[in-house]
N, C-alpha and C positions, 0 to 999 in steps of 0.2 A: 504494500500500500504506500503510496506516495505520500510523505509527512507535509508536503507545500500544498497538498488538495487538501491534506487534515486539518492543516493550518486555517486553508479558506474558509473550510464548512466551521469552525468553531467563530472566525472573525465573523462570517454571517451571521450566524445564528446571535452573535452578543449584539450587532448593530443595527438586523432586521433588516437589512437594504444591501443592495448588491452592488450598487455606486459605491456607496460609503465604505464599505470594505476593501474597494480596488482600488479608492484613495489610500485605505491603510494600506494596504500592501505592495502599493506603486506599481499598481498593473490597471490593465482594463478591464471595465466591464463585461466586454465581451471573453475574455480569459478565466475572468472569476465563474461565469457560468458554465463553459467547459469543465471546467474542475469539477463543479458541483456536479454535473451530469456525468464525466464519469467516476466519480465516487460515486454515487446513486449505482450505478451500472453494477458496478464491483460489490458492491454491497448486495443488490437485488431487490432494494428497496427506496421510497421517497422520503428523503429527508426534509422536504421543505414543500410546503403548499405554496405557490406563488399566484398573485395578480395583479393587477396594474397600478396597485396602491400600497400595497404591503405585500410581506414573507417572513412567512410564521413558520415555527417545527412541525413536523407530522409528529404521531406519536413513535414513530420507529426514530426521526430527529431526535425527540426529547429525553431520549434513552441510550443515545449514542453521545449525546453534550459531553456528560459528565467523564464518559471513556474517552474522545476524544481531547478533552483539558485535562486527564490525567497524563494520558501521553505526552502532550507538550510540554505539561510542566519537567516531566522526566525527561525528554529531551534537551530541556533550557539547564535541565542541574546537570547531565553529565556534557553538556559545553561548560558550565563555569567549572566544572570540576578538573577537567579535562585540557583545555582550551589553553595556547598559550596565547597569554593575556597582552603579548608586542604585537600580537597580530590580528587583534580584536580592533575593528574599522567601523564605521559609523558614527551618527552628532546624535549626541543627548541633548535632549530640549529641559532644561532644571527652570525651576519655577519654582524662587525662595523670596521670604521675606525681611525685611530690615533688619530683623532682630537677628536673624542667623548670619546676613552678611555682616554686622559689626562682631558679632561673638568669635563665628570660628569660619564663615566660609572659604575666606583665601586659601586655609589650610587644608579643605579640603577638594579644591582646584586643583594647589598643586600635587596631593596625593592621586590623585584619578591622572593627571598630566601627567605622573614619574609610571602609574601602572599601565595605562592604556595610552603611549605618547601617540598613537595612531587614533584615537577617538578625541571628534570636535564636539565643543560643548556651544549651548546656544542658551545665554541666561537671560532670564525674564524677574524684575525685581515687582511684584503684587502683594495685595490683599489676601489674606489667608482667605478669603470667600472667593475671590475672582479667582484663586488658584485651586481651589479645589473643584471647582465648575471648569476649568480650564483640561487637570486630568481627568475627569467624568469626562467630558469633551472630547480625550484625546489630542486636545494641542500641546501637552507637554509629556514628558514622559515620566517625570517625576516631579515632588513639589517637596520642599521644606518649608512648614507651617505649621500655625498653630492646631492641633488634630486632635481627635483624630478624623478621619473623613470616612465616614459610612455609607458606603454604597457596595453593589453588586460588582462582585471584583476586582476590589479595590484590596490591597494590601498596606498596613502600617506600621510601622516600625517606630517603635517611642525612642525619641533621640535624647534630650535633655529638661529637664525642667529648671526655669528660671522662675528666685521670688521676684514679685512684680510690687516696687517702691514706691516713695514717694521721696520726688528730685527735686530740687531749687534751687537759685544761686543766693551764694551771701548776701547781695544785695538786696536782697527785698526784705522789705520789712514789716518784720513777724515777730511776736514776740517770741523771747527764748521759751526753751522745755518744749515740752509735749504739746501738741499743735490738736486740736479738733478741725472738724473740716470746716464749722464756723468761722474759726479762724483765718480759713484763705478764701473767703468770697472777697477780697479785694482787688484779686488776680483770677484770671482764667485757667482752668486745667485742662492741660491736653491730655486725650487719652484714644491716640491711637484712632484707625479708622471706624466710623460710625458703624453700630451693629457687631464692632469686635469682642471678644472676650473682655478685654480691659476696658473698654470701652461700658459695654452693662454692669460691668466689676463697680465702676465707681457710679451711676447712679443709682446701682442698689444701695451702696454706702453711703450715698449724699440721701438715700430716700431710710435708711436705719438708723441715721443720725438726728432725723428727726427735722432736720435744715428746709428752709425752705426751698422748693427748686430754681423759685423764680430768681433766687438769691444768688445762685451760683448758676458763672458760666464755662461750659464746658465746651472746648474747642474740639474737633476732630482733625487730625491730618495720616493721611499715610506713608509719609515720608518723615523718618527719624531725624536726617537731617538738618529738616526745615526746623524739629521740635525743639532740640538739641540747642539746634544757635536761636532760638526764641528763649529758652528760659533761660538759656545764658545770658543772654542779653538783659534777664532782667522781668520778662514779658509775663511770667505766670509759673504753674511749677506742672508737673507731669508726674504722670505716675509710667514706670518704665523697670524691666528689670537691671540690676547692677551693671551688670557684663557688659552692657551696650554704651554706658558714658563712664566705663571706669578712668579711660583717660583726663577726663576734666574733674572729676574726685579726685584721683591724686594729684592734679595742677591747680587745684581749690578753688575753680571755676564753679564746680555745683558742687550741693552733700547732698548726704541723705538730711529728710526732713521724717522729725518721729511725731507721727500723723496716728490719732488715736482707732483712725477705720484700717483695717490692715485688710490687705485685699488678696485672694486666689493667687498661687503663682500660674504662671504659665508653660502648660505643656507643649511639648515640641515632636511631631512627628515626621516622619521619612513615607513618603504616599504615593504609588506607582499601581498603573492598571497590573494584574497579572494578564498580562501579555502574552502567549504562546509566540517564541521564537524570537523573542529579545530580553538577553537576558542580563542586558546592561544597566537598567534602570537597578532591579538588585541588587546588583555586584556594589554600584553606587549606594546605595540606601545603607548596604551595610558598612562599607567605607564610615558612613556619614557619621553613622552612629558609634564609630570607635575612636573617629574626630572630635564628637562630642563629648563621650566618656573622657575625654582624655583634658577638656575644657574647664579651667575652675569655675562655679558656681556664681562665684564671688562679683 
């Protein structure tokens, strides 16, 4: 049996369309339906009901999914296992967020760079929601984000957990000790992009502390950087974890602020479709995750 017709009949069956499949696997549509016809042949049987709007499993399809994606996946472990890894070719499409690219991603660029110097990477800097819609999607092949991502084969891999603070620079003025959130409705708090984990983090806490909301204003951005040289500058305080401005805590540019609402830290996962016949997004995810382990907390 041919594992590149095995291949097809499982990419069908996950995307229900016979285009969308020859875009995953860089062929045509006209090729992907040979395939399917003769696996059918071979088999003896109809794996797919087709008409001019959809394609659904037969019940002899729906029976063969699950042997068919065992196969591949056993395919994809004896290439990583196997596989010498200078001669492993193709672009990874990674799809991470801020917090991973200030903590630890460079180092693990160039770990993938020293293993696979023949594999091009293609990086996409998003929203943990834009990028977990982006691998359900298929536009990326893997994501570092906040996770985990629950969907129909979908794989995650818990990377690191960050506590998530409360930042500001010396200059604003607060008074000393222990801070209630009362205490910062003079300044705005960023928290990350709107709908994000830290984002509901603080105004559940603005909403347990009993504060008014119309009192306090909360800013949203998705870009660390922009937040970073905003409260530097003075502008309001953020709640963020350590790892991402430890450079300006030890240049005494921002502290921590001891804020009486303590908030969730944040988890970090590694998120890739299981893929039948690419078995790079893996190899990467677990990379990711010994990058991470290997990261202080701090």
């Amino acid at each position: 049996m041919n594992l590149k017709f095995l291949e097809t009949f499982v990419w069908v069956a996950r995307l229900r369309n016979f285009s969308l499949a020859a875009e995953k696997l860089c062929t045509t549509q006209a090729a992907v339906s040979n395939r399917i016809a003769t696996l059918e042949r071979e088999l003896g049987v109809r794996l797919f009901e087709r008409d001019l709007r959809t394609v659904s499993l037969t019940p002899h399809g729906q029976r063969a999914l699950p042997q068919a994606e065992a196969i591949m996946r056993q395919v994809a472990e004896l290439e990583r296992s196997v596989a010498d890894t200078g001669q492993m070719r193709g672009t990874v499409m990674i799809g991470a967020i801020d917090s991973i690219v200030y903590a630890w991603l460079p180092r693990l660029i160039e770990r993938v760079k020293e293993s696979y110097p023949n594999v091009a990477i293609d990086l996409n800097v998003d929203t943990s929601l834009n990028l977990a819609r982006q691998i359900q999607d298929g536009q990326i092949d893997l994501g570092l984000v906040m996770g985990p991502v629950v969907a129909p084969h979908i794989r995650n891999i818990e990377l690191c957990v960050f506590d998530c603070l409360w930042i500001g620079s010396p200059r604003l003025a607060l008074k000393s000790g222990r801070l209630a959130i009362a205490d910062l409705t003079d300044y705005p708090i960023f928290a990350y992009s709107k709908g994000s984990q830290p984002h509901q983090s603080v105004l559940r806490a603005i909403e347990v502390a009993g504060v008014d909301a119309e009192t306090v204003r909360v800013f949203n951005s998705n870009s660390l950087a922009t937040i970073t040289r905003l409260i530097r500058d003075g502008v309001g305080v953020a709640v963020l974890p350590q790892v991402v401005v430890q450079e300006f805590l030890d240049s005494g540019e921002l502290h921590v602020l001891d804020v009486e609402a303590k908030l969730p830290a944040l988890h970090f996962h590694a998120v890739y479709n299981d893929n039948p016949g690419n078995a790079l997004p893996a190899l990467i995810a677990g990379m990711a995750a010994e990058v991470a382990a290997s990261t202080p907390r701090r």
